[in-house]
C-alpha positions, 0 to 999 in steps of 0.5 A, spaced: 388 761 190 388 768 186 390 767 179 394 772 177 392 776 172 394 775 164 400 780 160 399 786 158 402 786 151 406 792 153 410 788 157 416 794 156 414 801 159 415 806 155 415 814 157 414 820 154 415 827 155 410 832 153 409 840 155 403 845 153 407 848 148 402 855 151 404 858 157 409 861 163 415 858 161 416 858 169 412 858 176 414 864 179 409 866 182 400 864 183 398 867 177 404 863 173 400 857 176 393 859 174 395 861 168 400 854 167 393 849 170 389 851 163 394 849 158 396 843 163 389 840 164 388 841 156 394 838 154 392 832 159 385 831 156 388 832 149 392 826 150 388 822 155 386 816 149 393 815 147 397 814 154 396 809 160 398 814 165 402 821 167 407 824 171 407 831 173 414 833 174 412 841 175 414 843 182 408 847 183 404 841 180 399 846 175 392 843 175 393 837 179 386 838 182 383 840 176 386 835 172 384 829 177 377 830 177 377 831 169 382 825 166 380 819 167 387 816 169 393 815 173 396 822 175 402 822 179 406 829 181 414 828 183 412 833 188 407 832 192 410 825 192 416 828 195 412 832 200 406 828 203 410 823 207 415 830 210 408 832 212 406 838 210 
């Protein structure tokens, strides 16, 4: 029979919401996202050490691709969540 895995001593979840303080304030068209992606991946990668995991809640998901391959985290995007299982 598998063990199960001890507690982690964060039991409780915590969130925190954090934004490049640089940037377009909205993505209203492609350069607005390529603009967005650099001040987005610095900011995850400043932050890296201090959080377990990120959600992205940026419609157009600003630096998603770049993002994955350079943190070495749990990157999850409210929109491609939202858009994966429709198919598109």
């Amino acid at each position: 029979m598998n063990e199960l895995p001890e507690r982690t001593p964060h039991t409780d979840p915590q969130l925190t919401c954090i934004n490049p303080s640089e940037g377009p304030k909205a993505i209203a068209m492609a350069y607005d996202v390529a603009i967005a992606s650099f001040y987005v991946l610095d900011l995850l990668k400043k932050n890296e050490k201090q959080y377990d995991g990120f959600i992205m809640a940026w419609g157009a998901d600003p630096g998603m691709g770049a993002a994955r391959e350079n943190v070495r985290k749990t990157i999850v995007s409210v929109g491609v969540s939202a858009i994966s299982p429709s198919g598109f």
